[in-house]
PDB file of N, CA, C and O in Angstrom:
ATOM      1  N   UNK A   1       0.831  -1.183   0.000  1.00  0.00           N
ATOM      2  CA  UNK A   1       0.000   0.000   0.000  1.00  0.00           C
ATOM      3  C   UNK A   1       0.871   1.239   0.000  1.00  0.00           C
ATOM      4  O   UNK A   1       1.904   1.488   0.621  1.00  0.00           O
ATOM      5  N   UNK A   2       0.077   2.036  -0.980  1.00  0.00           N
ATOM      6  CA  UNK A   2       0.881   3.754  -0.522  1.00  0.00           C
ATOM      7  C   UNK A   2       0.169   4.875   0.000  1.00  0.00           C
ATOM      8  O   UNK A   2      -0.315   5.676  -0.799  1.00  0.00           O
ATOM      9  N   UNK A   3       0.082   4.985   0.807  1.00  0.00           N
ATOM     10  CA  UNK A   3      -0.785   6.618   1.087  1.00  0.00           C
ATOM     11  C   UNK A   3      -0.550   6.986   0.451  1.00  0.00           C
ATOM     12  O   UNK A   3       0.393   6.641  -0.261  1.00  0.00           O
ATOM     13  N   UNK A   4      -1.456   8.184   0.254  1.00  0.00           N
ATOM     14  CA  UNK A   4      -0.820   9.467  -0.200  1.00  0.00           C
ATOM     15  C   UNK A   4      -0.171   9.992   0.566  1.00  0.00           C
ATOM     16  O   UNK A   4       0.098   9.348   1.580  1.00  0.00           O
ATOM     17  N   UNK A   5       0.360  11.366   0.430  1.00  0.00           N
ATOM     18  CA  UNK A   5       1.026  12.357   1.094  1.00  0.00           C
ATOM     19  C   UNK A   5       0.669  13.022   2.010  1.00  0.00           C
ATOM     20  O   UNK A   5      -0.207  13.792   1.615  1.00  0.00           O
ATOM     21  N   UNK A   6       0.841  13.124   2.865  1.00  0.00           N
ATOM     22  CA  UNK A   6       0.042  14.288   4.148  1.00  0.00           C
ATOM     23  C   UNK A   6      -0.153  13.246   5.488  1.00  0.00           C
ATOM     24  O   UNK A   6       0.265  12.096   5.616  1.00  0.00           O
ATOM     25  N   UNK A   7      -0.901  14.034   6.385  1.00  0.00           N
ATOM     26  CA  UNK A   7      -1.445  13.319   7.257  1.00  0.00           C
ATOM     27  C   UNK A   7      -2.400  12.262   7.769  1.00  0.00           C
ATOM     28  O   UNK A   7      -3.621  12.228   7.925  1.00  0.00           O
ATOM     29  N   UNK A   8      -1.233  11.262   8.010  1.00  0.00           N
ATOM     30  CA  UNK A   8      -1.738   9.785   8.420  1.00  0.00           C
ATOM     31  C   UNK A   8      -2.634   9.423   9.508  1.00  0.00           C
ATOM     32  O   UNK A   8      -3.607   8.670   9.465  1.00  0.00           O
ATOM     33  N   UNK A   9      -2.091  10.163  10.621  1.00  0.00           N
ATOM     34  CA  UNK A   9      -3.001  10.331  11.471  1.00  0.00           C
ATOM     35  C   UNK A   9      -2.224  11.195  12.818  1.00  0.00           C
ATOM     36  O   UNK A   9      -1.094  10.901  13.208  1.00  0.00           O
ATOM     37  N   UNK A  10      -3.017  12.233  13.387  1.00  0.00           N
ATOM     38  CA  UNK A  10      -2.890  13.568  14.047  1.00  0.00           C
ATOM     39  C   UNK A  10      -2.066  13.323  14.912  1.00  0.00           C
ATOM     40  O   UNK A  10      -1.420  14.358  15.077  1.00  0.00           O
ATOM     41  N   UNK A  11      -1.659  12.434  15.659  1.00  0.00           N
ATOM     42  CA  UNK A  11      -1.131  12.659  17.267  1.00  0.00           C
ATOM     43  C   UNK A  11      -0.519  11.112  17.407  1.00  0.00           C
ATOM     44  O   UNK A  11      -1.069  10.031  17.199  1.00  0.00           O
ATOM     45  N   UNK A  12       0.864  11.439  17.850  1.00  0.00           N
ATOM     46  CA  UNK A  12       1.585  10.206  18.365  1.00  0.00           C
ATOM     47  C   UNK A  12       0.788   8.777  19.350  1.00  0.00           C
ATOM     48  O   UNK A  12      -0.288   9.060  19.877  1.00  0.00           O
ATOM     49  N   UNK A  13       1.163   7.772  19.494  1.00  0.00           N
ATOM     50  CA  UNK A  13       0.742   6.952  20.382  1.00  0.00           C
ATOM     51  C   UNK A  13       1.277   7.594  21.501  1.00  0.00           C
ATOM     52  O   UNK A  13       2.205   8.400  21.446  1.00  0.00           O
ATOM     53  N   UNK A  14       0.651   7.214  22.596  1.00  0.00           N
ATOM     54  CA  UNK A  14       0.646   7.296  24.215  1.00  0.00           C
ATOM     55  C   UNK A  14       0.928   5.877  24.946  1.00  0.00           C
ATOM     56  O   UNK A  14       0.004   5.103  25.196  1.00  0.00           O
ATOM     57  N   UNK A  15       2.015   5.654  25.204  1.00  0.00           N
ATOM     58  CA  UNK A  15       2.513   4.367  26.313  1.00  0.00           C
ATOM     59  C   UNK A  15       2.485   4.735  27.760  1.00  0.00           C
ATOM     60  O   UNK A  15       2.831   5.761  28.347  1.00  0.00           O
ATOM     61  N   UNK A  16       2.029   3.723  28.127  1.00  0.00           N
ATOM     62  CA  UNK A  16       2.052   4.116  29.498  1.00  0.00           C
ATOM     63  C   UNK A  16       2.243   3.043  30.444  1.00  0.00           C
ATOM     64  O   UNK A  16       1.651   2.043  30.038  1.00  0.00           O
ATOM     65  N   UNK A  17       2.890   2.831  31.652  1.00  0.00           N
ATOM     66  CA  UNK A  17       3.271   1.711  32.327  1.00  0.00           C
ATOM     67  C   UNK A  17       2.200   1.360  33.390  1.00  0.00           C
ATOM     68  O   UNK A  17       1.922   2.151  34.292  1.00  0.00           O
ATOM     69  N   UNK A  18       1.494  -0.084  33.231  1.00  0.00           N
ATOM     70  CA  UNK A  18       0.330  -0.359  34.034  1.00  0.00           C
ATOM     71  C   UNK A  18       0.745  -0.476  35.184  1.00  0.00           C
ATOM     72  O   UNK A  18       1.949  -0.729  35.192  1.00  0.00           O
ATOM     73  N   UNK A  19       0.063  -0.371  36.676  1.00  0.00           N
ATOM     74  CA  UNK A  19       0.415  -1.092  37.736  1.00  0.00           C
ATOM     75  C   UNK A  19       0.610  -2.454  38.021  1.00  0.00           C
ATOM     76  O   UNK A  19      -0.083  -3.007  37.167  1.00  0.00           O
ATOM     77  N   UNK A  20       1.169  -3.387  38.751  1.00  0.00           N
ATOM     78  CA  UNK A  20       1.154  -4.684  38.536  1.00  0.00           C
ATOM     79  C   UNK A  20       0.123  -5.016  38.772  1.00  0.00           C
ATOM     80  O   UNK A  20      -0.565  -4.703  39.744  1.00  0.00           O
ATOM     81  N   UNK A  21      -0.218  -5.956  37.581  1.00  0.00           N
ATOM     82  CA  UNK A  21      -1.825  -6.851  37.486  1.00  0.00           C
ATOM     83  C   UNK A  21      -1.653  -8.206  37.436  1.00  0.00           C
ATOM     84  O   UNK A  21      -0.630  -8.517  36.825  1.00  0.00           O
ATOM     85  N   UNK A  22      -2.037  -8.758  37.691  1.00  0.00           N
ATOM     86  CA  UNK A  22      -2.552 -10.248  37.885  1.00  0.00           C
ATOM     87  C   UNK A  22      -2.283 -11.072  36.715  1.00  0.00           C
ATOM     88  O   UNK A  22      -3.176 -10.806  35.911  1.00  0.00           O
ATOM     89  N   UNK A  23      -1.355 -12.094  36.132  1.00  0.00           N
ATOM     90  CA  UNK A  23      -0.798 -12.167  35.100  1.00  0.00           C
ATOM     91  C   UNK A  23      -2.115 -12.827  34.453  1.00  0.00           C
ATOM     92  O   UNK A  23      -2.955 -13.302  35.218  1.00  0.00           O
ATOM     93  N   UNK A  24      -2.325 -12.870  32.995  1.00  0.00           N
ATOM     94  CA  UNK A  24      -3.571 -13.673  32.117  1.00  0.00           C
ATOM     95  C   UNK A  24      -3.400 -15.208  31.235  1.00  0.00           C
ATOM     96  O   UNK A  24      -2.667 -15.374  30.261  1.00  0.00           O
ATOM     97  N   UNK A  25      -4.079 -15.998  31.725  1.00  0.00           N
ATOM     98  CA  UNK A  25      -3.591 -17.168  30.873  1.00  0.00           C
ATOM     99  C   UNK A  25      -4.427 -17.550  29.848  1.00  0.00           C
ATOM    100  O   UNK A  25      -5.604 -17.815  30.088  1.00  0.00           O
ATOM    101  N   UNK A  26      -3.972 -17.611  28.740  1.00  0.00           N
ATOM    102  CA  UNK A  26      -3.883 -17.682  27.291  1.00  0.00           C
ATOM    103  C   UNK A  26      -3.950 -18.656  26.981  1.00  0.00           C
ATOM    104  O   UNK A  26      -2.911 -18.822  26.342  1.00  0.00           O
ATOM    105  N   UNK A  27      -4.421 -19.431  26.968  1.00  0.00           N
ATOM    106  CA  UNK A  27      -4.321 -21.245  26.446  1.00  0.00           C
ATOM    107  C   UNK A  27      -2.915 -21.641  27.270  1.00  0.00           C
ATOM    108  O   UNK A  27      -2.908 -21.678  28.500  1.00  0.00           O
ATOM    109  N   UNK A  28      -1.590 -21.967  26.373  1.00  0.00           N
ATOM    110  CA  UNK A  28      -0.695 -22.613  27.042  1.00  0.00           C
ATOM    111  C   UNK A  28       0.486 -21.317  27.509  1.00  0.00           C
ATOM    112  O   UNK A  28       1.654 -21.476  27.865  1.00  0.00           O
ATOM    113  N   UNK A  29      -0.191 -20.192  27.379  1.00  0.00           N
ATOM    114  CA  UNK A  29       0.756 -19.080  27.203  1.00  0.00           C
ATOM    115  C   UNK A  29       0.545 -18.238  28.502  1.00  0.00           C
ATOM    116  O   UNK A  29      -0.668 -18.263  28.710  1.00  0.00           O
ATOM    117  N   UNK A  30       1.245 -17.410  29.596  1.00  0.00           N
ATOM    118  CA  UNK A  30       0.953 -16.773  30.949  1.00  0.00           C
ATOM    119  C   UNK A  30       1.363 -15.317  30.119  1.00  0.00           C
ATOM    120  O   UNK A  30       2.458 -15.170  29.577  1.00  0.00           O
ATOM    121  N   UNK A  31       0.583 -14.565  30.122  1.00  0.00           N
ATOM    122  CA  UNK A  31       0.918 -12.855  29.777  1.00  0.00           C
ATOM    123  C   UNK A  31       0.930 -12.005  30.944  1.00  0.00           C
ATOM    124  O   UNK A  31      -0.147 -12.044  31.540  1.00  0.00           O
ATOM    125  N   UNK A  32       1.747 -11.292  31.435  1.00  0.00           N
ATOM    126  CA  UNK A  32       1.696  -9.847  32.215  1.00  0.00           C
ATOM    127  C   UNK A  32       1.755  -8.867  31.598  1.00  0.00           C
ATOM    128  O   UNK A  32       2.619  -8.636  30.751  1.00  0.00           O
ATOM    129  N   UNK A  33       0.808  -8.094  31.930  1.00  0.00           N
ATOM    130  CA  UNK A  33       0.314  -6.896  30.928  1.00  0.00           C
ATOM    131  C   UNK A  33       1.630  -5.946  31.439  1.00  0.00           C
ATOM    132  O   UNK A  33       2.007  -6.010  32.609  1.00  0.00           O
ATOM    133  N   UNK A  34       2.193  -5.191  30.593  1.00  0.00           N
ATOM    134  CA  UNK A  34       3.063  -4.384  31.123  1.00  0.00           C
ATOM    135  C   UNK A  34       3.041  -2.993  30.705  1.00  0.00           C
ATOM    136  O   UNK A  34       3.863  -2.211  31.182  1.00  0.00           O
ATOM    137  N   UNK A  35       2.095  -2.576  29.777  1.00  0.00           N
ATOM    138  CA  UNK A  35       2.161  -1.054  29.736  1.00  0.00           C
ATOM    139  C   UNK A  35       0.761  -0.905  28.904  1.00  0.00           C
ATOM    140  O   UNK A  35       0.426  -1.883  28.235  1.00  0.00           O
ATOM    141  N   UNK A  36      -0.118   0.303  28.898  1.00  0.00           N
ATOM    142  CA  UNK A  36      -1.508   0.391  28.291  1.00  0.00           C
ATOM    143  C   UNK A  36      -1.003   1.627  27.055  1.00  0.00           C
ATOM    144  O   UNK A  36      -0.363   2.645  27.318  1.00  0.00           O
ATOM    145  N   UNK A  37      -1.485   1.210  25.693  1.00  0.00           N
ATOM    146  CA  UNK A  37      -1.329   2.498  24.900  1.00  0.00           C
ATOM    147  C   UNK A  37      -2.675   2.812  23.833  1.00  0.00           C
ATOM    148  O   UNK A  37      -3.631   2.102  23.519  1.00  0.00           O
ATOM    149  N   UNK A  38      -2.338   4.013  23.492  1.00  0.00           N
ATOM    150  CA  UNK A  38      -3.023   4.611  23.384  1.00  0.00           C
ATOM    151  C   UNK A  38      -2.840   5.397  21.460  1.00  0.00           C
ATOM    152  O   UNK A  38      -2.107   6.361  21.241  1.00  0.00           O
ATOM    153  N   UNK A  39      -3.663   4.705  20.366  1.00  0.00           N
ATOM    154  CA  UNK A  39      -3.091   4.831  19.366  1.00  0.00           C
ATOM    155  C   UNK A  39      -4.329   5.341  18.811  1.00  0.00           C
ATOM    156  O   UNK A  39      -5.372   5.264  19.460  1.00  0.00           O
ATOM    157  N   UNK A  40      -4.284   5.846  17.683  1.00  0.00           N
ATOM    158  CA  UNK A  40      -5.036   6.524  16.817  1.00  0.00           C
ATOM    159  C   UNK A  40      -4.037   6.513  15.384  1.00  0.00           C
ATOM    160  O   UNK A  40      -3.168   7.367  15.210  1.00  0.00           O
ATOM    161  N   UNK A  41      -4.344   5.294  14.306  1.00  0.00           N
ATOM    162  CA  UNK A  41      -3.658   5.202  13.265  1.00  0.00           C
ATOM    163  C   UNK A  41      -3.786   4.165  12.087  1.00  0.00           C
ATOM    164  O   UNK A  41      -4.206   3.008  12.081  1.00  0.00           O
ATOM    165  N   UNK A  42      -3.348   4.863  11.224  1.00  0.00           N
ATOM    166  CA  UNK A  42      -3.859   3.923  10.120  1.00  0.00           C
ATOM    167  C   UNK A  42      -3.158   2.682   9.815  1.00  0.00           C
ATOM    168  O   UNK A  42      -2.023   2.478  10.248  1.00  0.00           O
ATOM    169  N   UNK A  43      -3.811   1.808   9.056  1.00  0.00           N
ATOM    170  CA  UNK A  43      -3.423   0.588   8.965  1.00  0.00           C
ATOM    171  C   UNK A  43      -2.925   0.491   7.647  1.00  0.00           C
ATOM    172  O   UNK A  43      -3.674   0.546   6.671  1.00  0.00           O
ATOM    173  N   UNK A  44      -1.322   0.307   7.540  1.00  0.00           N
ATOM    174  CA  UNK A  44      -0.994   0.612   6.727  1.00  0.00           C
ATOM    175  C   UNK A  44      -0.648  -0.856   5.635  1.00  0.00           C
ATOM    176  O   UNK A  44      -0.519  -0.807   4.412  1.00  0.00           O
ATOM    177  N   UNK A  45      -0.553  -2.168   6.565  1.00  0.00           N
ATOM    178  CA  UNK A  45      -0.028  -3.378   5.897  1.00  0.00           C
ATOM    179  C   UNK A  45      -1.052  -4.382   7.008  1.00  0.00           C
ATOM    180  O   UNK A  45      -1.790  -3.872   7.851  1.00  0.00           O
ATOM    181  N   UNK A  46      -0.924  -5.726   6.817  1.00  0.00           N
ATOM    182  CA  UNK A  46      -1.677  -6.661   7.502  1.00  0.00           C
ATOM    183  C   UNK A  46      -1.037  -7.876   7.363  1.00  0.00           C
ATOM    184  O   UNK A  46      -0.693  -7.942   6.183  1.00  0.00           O
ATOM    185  N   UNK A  47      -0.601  -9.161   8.123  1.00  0.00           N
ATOM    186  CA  UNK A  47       0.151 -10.007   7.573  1.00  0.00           C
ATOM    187  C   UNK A  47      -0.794 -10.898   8.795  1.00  0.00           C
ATOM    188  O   UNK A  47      -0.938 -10.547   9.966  1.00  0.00           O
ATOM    189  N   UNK A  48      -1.450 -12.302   8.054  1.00  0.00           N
ATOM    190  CA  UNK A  48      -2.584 -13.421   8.725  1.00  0.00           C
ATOM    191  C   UNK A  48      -1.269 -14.192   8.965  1.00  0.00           C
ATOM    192  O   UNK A  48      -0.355 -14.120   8.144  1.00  0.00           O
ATOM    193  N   UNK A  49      -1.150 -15.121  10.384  1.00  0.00           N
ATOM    194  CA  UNK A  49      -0.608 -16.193  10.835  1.00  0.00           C
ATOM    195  C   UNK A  49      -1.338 -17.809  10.571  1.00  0.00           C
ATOM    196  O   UNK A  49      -2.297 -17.834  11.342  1.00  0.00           O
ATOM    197  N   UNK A  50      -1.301 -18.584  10.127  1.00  0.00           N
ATOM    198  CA  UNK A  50      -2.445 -19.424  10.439  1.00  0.00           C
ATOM    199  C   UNK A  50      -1.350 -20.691  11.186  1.00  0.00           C
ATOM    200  O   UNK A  50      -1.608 -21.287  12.232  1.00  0.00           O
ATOM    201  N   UNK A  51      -0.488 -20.827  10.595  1.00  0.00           N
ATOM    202  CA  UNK A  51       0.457 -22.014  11.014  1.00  0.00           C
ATOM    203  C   UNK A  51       1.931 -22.429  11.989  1.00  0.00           C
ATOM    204  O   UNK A  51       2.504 -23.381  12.521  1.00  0.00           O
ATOM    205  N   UNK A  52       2.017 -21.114  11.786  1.00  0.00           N
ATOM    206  CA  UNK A  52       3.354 -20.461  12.634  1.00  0.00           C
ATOM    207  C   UNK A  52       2.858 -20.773  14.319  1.00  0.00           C
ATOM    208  O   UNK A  52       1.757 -20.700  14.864  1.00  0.00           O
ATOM    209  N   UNK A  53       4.126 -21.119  14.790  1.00  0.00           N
ATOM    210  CA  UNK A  53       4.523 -21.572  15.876  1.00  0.00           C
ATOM    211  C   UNK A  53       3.384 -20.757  17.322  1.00  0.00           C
ATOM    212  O   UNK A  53       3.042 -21.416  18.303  1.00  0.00           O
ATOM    213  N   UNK A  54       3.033 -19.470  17.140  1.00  0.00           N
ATOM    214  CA  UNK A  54       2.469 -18.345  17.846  1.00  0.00           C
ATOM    215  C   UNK A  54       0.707 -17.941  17.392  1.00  0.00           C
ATOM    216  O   UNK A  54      -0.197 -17.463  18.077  1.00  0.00           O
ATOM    217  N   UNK A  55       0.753 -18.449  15.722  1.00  0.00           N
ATOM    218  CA  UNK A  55      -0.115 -18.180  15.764  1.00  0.00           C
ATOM    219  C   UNK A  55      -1.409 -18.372  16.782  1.00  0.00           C
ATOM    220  O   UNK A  55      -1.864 -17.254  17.026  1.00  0.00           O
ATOM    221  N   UNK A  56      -1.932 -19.106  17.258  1.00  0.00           N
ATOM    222  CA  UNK A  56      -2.821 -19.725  18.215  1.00  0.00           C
ATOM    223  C   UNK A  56      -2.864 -17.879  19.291  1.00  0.00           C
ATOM    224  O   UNK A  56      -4.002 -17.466  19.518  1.00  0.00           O
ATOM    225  N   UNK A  57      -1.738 -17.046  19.789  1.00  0.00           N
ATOM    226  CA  UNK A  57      -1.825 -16.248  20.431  1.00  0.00           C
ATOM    227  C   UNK A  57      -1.811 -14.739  19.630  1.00  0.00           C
ATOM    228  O   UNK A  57      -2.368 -13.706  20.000  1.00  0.00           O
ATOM    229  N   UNK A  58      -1.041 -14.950  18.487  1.00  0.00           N
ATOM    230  CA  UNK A  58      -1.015 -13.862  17.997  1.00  0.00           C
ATOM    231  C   UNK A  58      -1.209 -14.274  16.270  1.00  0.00           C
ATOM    232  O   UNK A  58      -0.256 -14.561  15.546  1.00  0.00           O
ATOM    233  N   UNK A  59      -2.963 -14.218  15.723  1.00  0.00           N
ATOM    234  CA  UNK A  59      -2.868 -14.393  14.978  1.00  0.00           C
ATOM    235  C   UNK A  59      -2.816 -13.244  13.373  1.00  0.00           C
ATOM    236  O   UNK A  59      -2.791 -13.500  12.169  1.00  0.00           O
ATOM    237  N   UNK A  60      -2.819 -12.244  13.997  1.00  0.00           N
ATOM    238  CA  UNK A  60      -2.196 -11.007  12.893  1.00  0.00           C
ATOM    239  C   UNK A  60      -1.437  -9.908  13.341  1.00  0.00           C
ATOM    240  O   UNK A  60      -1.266  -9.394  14.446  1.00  0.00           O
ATOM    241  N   UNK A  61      -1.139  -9.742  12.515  1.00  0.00           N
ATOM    242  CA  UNK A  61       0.276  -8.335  12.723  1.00  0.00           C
ATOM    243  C   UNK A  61       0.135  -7.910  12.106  1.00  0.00           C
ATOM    244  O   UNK A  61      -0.112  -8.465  11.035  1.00  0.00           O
ATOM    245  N   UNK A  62       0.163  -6.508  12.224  1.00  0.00           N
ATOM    246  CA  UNK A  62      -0.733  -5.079  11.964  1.00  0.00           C
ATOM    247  C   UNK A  62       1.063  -3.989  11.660  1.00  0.00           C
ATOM    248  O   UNK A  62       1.899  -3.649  12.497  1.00  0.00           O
ATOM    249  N   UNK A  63       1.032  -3.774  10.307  1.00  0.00           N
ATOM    250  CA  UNK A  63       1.918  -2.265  10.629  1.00  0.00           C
ATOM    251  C   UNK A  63       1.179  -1.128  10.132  1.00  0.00           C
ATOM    252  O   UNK A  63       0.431  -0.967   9.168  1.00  0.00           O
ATOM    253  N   UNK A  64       1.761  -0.097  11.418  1.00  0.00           N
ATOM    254  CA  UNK A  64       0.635   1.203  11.599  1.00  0.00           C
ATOM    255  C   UNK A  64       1.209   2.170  11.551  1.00  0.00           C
ATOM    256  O   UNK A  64       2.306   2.109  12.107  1.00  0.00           O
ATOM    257  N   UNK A  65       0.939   3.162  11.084  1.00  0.00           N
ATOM    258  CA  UNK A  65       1.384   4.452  10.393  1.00  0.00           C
ATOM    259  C   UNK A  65       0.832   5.507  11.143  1.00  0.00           C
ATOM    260  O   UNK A  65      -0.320   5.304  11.525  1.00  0.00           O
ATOM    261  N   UNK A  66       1.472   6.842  11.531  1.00  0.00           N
ATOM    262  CA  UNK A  66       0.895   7.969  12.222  1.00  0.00           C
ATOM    263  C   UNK A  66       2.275   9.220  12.124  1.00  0.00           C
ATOM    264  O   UNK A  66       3.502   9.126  12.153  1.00  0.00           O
ATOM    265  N   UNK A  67       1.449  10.192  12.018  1.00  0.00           N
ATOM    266  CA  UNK A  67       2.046  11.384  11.775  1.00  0.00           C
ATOM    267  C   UNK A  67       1.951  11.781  10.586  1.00  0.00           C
ATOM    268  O   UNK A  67       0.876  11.676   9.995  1.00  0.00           O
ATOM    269  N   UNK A  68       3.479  12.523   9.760  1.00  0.00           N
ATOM    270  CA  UNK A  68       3.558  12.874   8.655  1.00  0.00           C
ATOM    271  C   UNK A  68       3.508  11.547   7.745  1.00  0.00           C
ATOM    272  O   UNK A  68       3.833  10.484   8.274  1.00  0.00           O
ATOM    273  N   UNK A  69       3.075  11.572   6.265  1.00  0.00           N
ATOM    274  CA  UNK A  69       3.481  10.757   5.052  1.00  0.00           C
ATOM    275  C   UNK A  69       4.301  11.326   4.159  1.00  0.00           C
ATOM    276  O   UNK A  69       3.941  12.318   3.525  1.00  0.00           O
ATOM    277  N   UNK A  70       5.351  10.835   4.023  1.00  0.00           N
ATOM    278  CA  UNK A  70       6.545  12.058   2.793  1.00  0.00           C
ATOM    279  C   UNK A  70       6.544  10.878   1.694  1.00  0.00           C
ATOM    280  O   UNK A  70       7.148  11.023   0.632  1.00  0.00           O
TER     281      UNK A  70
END
């Protein structure tokens, strides 16, 4: 994909570090959440997992675009 030129989207992401929470279990996988953010942005590519080792937890990956487009 190409944008066009200009603005992708207005305002940076926001990270932020959670307090410690209670870790989450995922099928065979334990997650601790470790920071909450905060995005507003376009979707610039998309890539589906179906077979890969992770898929089962993470089945797409997203690249995301924000700010200027040159």
């Amino acid at each position: 994909m190409h944008p066009p030129a200009g603005q992708i989207a207005e305002h940076d992401p926001l990270q932020s570090d959670v307090p410690p929470a209670p870790t989450i279990l995922h099928g065979r996988w334990t997650l601790t959440p470790r920071a909450h953010y905060d995005i507003t942005a376009r979707v610039l590519g998309n890539e589906s997992y179906r077979f890969d080792a992770l898929s089962a937890l993470i089945p797409e990956d997203l690249a995301l675009g924000w700010g200027r487009c040159r």
